[in-house]
LUMKE-103362 format. One record per residue (C-alpha): residue number from 0; x, y, z. Coordinates in steps of 0.2 Angstrom, whole numbers, always signed. Layout:
LUMKE-103362
{NUM, {X, Y, Z}} ...
END
This chain:
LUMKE-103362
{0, {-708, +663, -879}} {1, {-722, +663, -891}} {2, {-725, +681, -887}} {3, {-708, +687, -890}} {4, {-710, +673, -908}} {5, {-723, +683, -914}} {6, {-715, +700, -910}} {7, {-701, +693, -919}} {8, {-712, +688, -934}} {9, {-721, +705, -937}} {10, {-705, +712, -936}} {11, {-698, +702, -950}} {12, {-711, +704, -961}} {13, {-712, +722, -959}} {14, {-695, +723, -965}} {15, {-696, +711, -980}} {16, {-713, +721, -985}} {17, {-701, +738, -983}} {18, {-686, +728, -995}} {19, {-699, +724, -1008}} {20, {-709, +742, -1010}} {21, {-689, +748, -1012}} {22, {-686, +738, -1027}} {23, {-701, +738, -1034}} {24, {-698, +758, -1033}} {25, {-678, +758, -1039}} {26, {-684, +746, -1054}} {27, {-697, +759, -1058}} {28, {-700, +752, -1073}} {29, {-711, +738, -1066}} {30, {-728, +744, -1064}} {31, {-733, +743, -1047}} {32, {-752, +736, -1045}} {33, {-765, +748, -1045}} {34, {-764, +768, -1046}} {35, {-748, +771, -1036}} {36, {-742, +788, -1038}} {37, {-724, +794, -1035}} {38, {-716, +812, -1039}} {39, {-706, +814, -1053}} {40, {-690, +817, -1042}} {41, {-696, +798, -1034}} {42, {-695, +791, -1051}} {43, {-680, +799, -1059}} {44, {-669, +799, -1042}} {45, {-659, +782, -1049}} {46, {-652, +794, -1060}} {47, {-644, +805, -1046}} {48, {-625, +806, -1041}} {49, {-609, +800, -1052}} {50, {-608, +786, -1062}} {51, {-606, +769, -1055}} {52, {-588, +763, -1052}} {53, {-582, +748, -1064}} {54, {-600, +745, -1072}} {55, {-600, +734, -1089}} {56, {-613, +740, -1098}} {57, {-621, +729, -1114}} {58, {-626, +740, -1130}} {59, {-638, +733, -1143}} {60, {-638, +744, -1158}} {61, {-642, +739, -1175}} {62, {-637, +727, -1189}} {63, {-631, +740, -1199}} {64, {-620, +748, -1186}} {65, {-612, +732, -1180}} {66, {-608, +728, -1198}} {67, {-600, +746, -1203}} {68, {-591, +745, -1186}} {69, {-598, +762, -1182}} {70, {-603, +755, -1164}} {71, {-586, +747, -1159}} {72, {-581, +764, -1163}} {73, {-592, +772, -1154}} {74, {-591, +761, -1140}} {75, {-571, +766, -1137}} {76, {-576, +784, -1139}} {77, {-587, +783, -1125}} {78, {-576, +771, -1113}} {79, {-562, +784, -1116}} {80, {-573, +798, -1113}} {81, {-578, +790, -1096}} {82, {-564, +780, -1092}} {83, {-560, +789, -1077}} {84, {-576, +780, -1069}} {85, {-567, +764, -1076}} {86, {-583, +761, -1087}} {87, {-586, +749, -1101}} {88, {-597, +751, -1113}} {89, {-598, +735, -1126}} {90, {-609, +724, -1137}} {91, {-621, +715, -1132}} {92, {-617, +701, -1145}} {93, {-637, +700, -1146}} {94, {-649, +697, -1160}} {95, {-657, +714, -1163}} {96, {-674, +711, -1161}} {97, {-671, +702, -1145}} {98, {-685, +701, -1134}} {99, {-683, +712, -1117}} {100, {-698, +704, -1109}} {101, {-692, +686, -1110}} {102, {-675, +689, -1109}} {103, {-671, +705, -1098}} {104, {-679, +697, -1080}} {105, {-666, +684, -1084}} {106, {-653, +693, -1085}} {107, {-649, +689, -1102}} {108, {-654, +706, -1109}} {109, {-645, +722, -1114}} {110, {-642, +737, -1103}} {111, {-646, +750, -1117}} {112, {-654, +745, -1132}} {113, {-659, +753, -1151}} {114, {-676, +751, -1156}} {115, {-692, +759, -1166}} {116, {-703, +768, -1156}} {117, {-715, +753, -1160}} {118, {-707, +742, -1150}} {119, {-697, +752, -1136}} {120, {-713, +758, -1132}} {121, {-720, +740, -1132}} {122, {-708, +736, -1117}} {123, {-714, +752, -1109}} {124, {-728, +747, -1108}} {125, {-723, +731, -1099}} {126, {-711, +740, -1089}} {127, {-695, +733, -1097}} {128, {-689, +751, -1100}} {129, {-685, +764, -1089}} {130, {-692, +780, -1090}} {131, {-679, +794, -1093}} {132, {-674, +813, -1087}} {133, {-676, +822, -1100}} {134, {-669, +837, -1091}} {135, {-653, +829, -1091}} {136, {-653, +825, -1111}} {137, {-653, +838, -1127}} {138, {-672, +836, -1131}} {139, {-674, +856, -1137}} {140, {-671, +851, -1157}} {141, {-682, +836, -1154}} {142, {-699, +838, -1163}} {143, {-714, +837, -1153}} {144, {-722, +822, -1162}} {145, {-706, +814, -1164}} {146, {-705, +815, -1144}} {147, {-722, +810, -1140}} {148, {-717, +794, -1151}} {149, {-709, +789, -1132}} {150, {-722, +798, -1121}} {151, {-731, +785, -1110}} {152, {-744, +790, -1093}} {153, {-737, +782, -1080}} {154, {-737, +784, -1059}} {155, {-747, +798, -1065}} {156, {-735, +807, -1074}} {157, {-729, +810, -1093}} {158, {-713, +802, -1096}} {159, {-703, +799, -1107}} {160, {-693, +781, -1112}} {161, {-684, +785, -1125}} {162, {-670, +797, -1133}} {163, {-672, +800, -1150}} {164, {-657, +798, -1163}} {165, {-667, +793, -1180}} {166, {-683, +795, -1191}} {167, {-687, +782, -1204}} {168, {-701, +786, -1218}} {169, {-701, +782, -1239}} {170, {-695, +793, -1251}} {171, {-688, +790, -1268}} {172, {-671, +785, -1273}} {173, {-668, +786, -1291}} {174, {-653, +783, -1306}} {175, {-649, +802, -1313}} {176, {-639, +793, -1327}} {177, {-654, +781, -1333}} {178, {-665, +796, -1335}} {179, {-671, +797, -1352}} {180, {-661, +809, -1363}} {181, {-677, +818, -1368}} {182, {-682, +820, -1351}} {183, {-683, +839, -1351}} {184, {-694, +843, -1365}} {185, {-706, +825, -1362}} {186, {-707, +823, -1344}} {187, {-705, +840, -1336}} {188, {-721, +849, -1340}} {189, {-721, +860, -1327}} {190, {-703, +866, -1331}} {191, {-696, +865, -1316}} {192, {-680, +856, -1322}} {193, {-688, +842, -1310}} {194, {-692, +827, -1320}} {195, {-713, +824, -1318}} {196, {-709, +801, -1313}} {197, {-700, +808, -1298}} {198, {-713, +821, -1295}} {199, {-731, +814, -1296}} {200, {-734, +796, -1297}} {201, {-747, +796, -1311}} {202, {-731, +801, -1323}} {203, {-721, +788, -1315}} {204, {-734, +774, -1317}} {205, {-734, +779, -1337}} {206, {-717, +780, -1338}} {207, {-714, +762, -1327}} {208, {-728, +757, -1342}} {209, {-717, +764, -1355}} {210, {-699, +754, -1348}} {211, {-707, +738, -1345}} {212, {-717, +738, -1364}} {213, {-700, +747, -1372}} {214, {-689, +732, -1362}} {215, {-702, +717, -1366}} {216, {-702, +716, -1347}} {217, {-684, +716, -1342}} {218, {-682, +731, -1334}} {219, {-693, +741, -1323}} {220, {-697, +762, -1320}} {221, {-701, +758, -1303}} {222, {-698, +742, -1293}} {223, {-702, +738, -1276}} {224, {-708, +725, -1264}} {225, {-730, +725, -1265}} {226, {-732, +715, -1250}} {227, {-722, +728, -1240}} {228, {-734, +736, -1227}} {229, {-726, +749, -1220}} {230, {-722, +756, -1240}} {231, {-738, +753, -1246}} {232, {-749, +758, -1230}} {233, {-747, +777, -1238}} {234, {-758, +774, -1249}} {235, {-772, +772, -1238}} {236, {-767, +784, -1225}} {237, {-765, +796, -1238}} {238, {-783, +795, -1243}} {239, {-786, +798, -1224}} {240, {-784, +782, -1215}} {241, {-778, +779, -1197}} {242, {-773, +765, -1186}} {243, {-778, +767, -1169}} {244, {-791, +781, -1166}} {245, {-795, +785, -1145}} {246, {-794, +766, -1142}} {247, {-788, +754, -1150}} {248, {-803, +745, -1153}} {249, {-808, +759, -1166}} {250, {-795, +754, -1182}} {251, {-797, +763, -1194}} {252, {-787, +757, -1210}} {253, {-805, +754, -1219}} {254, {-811, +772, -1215}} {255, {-822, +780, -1231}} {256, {-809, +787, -1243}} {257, {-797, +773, -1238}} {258, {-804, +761, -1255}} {259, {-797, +774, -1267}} {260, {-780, +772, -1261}} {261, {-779, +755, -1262}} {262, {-787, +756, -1278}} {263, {-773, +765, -1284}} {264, {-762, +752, -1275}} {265, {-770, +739, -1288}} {266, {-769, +749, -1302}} {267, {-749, +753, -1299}} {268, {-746, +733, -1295}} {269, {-752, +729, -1312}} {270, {-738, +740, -1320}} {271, {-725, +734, -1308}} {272, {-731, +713, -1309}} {273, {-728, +699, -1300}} {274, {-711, +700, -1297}} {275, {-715, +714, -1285}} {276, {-726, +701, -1275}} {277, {-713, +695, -1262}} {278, {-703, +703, -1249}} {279, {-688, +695, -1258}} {280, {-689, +712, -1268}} {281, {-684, +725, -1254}} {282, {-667, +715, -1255}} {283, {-666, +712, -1273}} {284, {-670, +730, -1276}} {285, {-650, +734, -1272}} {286, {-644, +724, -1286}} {287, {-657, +730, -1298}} {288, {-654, +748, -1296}} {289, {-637, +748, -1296}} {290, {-633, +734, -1312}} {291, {-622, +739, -1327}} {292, {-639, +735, -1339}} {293, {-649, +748, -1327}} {294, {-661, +736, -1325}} {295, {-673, +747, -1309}} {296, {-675, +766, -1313}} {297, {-681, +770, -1298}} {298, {-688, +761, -1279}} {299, {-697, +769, -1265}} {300, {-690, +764, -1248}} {301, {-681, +771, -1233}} {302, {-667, +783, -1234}} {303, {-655, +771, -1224}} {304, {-653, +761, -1239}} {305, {-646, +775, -1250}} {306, {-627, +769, -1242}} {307, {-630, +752, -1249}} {308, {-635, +759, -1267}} {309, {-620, +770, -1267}} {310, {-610, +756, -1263}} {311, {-615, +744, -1274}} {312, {-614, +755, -1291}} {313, {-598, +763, -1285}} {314, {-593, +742, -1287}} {315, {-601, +744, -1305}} {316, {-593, +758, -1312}} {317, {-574, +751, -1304}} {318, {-580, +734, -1313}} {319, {-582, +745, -1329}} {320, {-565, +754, -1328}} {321, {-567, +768, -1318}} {322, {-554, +772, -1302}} {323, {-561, +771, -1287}} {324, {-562, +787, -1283}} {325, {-571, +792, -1300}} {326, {-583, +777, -1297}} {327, {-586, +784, -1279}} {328, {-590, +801, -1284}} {329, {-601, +795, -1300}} {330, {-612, +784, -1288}} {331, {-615, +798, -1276}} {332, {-622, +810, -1290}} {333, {-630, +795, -1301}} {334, {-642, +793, -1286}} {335, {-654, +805, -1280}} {336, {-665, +805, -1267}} {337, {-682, +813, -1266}} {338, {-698, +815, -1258}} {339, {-711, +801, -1260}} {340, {-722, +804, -1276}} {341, {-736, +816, -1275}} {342, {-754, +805, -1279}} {343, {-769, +810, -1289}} {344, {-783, +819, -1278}} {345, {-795, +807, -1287}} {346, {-784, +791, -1283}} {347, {-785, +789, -1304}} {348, {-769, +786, -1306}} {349, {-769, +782, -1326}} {350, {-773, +797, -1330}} {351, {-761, +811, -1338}} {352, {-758, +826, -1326}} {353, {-762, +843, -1333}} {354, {-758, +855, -1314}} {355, {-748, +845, -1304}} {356, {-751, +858, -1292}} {357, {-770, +858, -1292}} {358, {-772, +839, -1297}} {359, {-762, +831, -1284}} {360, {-757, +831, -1265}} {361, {-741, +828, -1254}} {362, {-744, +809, -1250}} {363, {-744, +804, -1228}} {364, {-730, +790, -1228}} {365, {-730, +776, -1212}} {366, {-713, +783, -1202}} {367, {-705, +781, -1187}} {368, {-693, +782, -1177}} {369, {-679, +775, -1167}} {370, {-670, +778, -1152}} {371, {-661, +773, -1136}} {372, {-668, +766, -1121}} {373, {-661, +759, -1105}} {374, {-667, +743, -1097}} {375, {-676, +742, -1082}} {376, {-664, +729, -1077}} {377, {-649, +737, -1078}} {378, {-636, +736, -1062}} {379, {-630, +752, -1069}} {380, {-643, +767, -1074}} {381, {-633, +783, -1073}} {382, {-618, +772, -1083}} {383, {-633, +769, -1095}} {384, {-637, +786, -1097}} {385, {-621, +793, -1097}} {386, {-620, +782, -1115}} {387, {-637, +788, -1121}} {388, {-633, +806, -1117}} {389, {-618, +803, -1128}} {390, {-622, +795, -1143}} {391, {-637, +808, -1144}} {392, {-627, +824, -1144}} {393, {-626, +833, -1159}} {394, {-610, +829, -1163}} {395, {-610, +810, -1162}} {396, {-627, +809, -1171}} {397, {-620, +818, -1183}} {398, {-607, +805, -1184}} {399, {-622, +791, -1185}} {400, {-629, +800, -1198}} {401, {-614, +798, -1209}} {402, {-609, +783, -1206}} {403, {-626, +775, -1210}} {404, {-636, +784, -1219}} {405, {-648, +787, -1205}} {406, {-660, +803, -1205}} {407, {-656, +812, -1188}} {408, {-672, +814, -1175}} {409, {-664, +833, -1173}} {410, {-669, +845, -1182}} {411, {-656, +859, -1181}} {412, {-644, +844, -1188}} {413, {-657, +836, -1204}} {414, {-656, +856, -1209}} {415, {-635, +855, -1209}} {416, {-634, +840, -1217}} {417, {-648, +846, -1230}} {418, {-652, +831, -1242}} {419, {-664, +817, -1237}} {420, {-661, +821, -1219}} {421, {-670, +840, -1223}} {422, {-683, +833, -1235}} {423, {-689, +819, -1222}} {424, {-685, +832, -1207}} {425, {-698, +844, -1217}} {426, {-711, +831, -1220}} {427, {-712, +825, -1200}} {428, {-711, +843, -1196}} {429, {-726, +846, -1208}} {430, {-737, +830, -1202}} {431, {-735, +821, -1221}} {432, {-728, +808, -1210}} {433, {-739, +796, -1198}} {434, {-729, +789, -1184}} {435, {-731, +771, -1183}} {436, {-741, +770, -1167}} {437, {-731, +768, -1150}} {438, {-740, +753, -1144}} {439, {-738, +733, -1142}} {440, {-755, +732, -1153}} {441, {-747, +739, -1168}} {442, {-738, +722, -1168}} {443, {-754, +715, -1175}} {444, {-756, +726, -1188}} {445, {-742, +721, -1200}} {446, {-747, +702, -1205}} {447, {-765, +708, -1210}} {448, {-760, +722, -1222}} {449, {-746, +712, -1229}} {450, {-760, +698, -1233}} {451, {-769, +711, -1241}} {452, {-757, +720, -1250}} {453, {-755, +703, -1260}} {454, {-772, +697, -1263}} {455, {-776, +714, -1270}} {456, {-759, +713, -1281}} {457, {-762, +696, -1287}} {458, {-779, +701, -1292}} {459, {-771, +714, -1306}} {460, {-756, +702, -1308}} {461, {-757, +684, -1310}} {462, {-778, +680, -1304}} {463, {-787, +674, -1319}} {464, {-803, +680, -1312}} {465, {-802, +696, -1304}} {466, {-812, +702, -1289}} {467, {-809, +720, -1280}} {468, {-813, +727, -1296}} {469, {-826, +738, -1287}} {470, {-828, +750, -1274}} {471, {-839, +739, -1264}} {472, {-826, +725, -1268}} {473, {-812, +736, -1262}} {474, {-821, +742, -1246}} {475, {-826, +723, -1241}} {476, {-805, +721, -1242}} {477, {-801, +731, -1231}} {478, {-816, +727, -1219}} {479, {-809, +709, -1218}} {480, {-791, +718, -1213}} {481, {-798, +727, -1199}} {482, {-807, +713, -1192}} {483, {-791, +701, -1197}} {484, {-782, +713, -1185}} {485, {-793, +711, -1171}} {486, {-795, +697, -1173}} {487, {-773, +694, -1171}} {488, {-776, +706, -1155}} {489, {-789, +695, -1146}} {490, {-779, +681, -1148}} {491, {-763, +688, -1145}} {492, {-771, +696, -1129}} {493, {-777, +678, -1123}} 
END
């Protein structure tokens, strides 16, 4: 009897140890100990055959699209489109910046979700994402490096975890009808019917000096948030600094060259003041820009927010007298977006500009960009890429676009809908934007250089004694960032 107990026994374990190995494999996501290897065919085969019968599928998208009601309509295009399979597609109902790895082995998570690279790529790591067949999605008018934002080793292979949609980097977003009416025989010097504070930042610190002297420091030329890190991490990447090199243990935000920029960061804070201190600005920025006294010129921020603006001086002009119709279209040629300012090769940013072509460079922004991924715990994985398939084809990104504002990830698409979408297509496509690394260490990052942004801007705003008034002073700055940041890794790692 014992004999035939043991058999038994063996028997049983043998298949519980088979039943493990086959989940461990369908989840796929969940990385196996050690260096197992699979085929690609292994990996994506829970993507083969028709989409599962009757499947509820939960969609997070973002705050702006839940608002607009863009995603419930795009959640009945899809359930229409796939309702022979009897499929629904709805809203998860979740925060957007809900955490997968706490909440997804629960099952509290969503099946297809809408993140940065940053932070889709964050779960990837943890194997909370799936990897995706990008054989079976349109990736041919995806740029390489906006691709490789989602590329991750893994069983040995290069895969991929998410499916772009969106790009995100600075530009300029100004008010055509507060230029100044000498504009074109003042501030074009290079006559290029271009005025030179949208051009070059040296012109628009000058002429940000000129408003807020002219104004008794009511109104502003440019006006943006000075504690923000992604804006204001340009101007150190522009004079050629880097976040993570080969590992991250080698940050390189203080790099030689990197004190200039932020130099230029000091000197530009001290035209804008304290009011620029505080993240309250990103926000109040709207109202400013778009106010009957014209109280902002101009603000550096991402193109997303140019369906706001337009909103909110379309509800100015109607609040003035004009129809709606008249108000629409006068807010939609009033602002103008444009590439971010070009900056001084010298970092001097006070001085006048003779050759805007000789004496200044196209600045690197901080971008990134957003797209689609699919849960590893997801009941329903070709339900979940039949969704991400089809709100990434052209035509429905090309609905995203317009209804929010968003900069499409394809290219053939940012050169239809010209605009901001082409100027920010063109500036990924040239390398003038640095993709915000595709990593859970570049959560760690963004604390430390906000820190810094404000003690370097208080010290040319509000500080009675001022320090970083130096290059060594500048340089010690930003050695304390790096080791502020690795220090947050450490204990963020322990």
């Amino acid at each position: 009897m014992r004999g035939k107990e043991m058999k038994l026994a063996k028997k049983l374990c043998l298949s519980l140890a088979l039943v493990l190995v086959g989940t461990c494999f369908a989840a796929c996501g969940k990385r196996p100990n050690g260096e197992q290897t699979f085929t690609y065919e292994q990996v994506m085969a829970k993507f083969n055959g028709e989409i599962e019968q009757n499947a509820t599928i939960r969609v997070l998208d973002n705050q702006m699209a839940i608002e607009t009601g863009h995603l419930k309509e795009v959640l009945a295009a899809f359930n229409e489109e796939y309702k022979e399979y009897n499929v629904n597609a709805v809203d998860a109902n979740m925060d957007q910046y809900i955490d997968l790895e706490q909440n997804g082995p629960d099952g509290y998570g969503p099946d297809v979700l809408y993140q940065a690279n940053d932070m889709l790529m964050r779960y990837a790591e943890g194997g909370h994402v799936l990897p995706l067949p990008t054989e079976k999605l349109d990736i041919e008018q995806i740029p390489e490096n906006v691709m490789d934002a989602y590329k991750l080793k893994t069983y040995n292979l290069d895969l991929y975890y998410g499916m772009p949609v969106a790009q995100q980097s600075t530009v300029l977003t100004y008010r055509k009808d507060l230029l100044p009416a000498d504009w074109e025989t003042k501030w074009d010097d290079n006559e290029n019917d271009i005025p030179d504070m949208v051009e070059n930042m040296n012109d628009l610190y000058a002429y940000s000096k000129q408003v807020k002297e002219e104004s008794d420091g009511s109104k502003y030329g440019l006006y943006m948030s000075l504690v923000d890190q992604y804006f204001n991490s340009g101007y150190l990447l522009s004079f050629g600094a880097y976040v993570f090199g080969e590992t991250h243990d080698d940050i390189g935000l203080n790099t030689a060259g990197s004190e200039v920029g932020l130099n230029l960061f000091r000197d530009l804070a001290g035209v804008l003041g304290s009011r620029c201190i505080s993240q309250d600005a990103t926000t109040q920025v709207a109202t400013y820009l778009t106010s009957k006294d014209g109280t902002v010129f101009c603000t550096i921020g991402t193109p997303d927010w140019l369906t706001t603006f337009q909103e909110n001086l379309t509800a100015t002009y109607k609040a003035q007298g004009d129809s709606a119709e008249v108000a629409a279209q006068k807010a939609k040629e009033n602002l103008v977006v444009v590439a971010p300012p070009r900056l001084p090769k010298d970092g001097n940013v006070k001085k006048e500009i003779k050759n805007m072509d000789t004496e200044t460079f196209e600045p690197t922004t901080m971008g990134g960009v957003n797209a689609f991924g699919i849960s590893s715990y997801t009941k329903y994985p070709k339900a979940c890429l039949a969704f991400v398939k089809f709100v990434s084809s052209y035509e429905n990104e090309k609905w995203r676009s317009e209804a929010l504002g968003a900069v499409p990830a394809r290219t053939d698409l940012a050169e239809e809908m010209g605009g901001v979408s082409e100027i920010l297509g063109n500036r990924v496509t040239s390398g003038k934007v640095y993709m915000m690394p595709s990593t859970r260490d570049t959560q760690y990052i963004w604390s430390p250089l906000s820190s810094m942004f404000n003690d370097v801007a208080t010290d040319n705003t509000t500080r009675e004694n001022p320090i970083y008034t130096t290059t060594d002073a500048l340089r010690k700055a930003l050695d304390k960032l790096v080791k502020d940041i690795k220090s947050a890794m450490n204990i963020g790692k322990s």
